[in-house]
C-alpha positions in Angstrom: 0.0 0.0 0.0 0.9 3.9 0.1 -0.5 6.9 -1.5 1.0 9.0 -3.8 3.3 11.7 -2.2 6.4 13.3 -4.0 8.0 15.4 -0.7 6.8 19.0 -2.6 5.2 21.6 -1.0 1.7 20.6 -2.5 2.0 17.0 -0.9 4.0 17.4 2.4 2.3 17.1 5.7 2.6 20.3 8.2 0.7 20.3 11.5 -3.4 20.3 10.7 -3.1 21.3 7.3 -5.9 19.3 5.5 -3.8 17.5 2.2 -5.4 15.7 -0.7 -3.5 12.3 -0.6 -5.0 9.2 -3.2 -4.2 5.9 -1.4 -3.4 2.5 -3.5 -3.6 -0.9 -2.2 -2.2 -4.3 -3.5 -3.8 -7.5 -2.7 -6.5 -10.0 -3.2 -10.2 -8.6 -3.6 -10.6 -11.0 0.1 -7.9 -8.3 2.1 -9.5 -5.1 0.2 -13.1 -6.0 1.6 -15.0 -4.3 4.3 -14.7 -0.5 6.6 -11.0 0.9 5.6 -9.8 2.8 8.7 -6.3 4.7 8.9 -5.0 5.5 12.1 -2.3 7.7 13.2 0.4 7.5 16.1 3.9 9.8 17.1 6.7 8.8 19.2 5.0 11.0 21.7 2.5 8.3 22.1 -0.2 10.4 20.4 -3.4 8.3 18.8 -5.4 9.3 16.2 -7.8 8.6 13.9 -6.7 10.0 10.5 -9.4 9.1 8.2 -12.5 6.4 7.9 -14.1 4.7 4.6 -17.1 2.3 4.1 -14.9 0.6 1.5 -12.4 1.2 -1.5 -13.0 2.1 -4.8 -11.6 -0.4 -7.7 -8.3 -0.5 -9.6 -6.2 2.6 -10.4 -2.6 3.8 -11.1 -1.6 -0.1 -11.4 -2.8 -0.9 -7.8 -6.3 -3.1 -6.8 -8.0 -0.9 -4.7 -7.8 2.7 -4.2 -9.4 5.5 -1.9 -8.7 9.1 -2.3 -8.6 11.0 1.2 -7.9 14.2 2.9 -5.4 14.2 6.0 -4.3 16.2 8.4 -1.4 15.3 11.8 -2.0 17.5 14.9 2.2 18.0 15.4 5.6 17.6 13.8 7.7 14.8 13.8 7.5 11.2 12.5 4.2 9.7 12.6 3.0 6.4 11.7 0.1 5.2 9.5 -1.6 2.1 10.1 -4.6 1.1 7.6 -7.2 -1.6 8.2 -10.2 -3.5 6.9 -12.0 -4.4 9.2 -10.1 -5.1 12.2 -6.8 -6.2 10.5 -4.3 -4.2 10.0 -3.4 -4.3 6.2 -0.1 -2.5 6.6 1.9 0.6 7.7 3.6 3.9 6.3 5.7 6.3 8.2 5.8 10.3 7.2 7.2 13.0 8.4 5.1 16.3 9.6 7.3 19.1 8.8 7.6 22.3 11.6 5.1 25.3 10.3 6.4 27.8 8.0 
């Protein structure tokens, strides 16, 4: 999985600025079934809840599945993305949340 991001001004994450981000996801139609929820956590031990979907929408961009979404993270720093269906987590990304300008 991961979502299209290319470190530019238009795509990088700074604290609670909503971002347009299009998620992909590779796997069998089975693991791509069901609520998609992407959660959020810091190495401050913050927990979030970045974004929720009833489900996925079909190929695109080469991948199976994929779900467009707008994001925001509360504070800089690293910051880790874990996405599920269902209750099972179907992998994880790590970004970066740049200080404000």
């Amino acid at each position: 999985m991961g979502f299209i991001y290319d470190h530019s001004d238009a795509t990088s994450f700074y604290p609670n600025k909503k971002q347009k981000y299009m998620w992909h996801f590779w796997g069998k139609s089975e693991e791509l079934q069901g609520p998609l929820k992407v959660t959020g956590s810091n190495e401050a031990g913050e927990h979030i809840t970045v974004f929720e979907a009833k489900g996925v929408g079909g190929p695109n961009n080469g991948a199976d599945a994929h779900m467009p979404s707008l994001m925001s993270l509360p504070t800089p720093g690293y910051w880790r993305l874990d996405a599920y269906f269902g209750e099972k987590l179907f992998g994880s990304v790590v970004v970066i949340v740049n200080e404000k300008k």
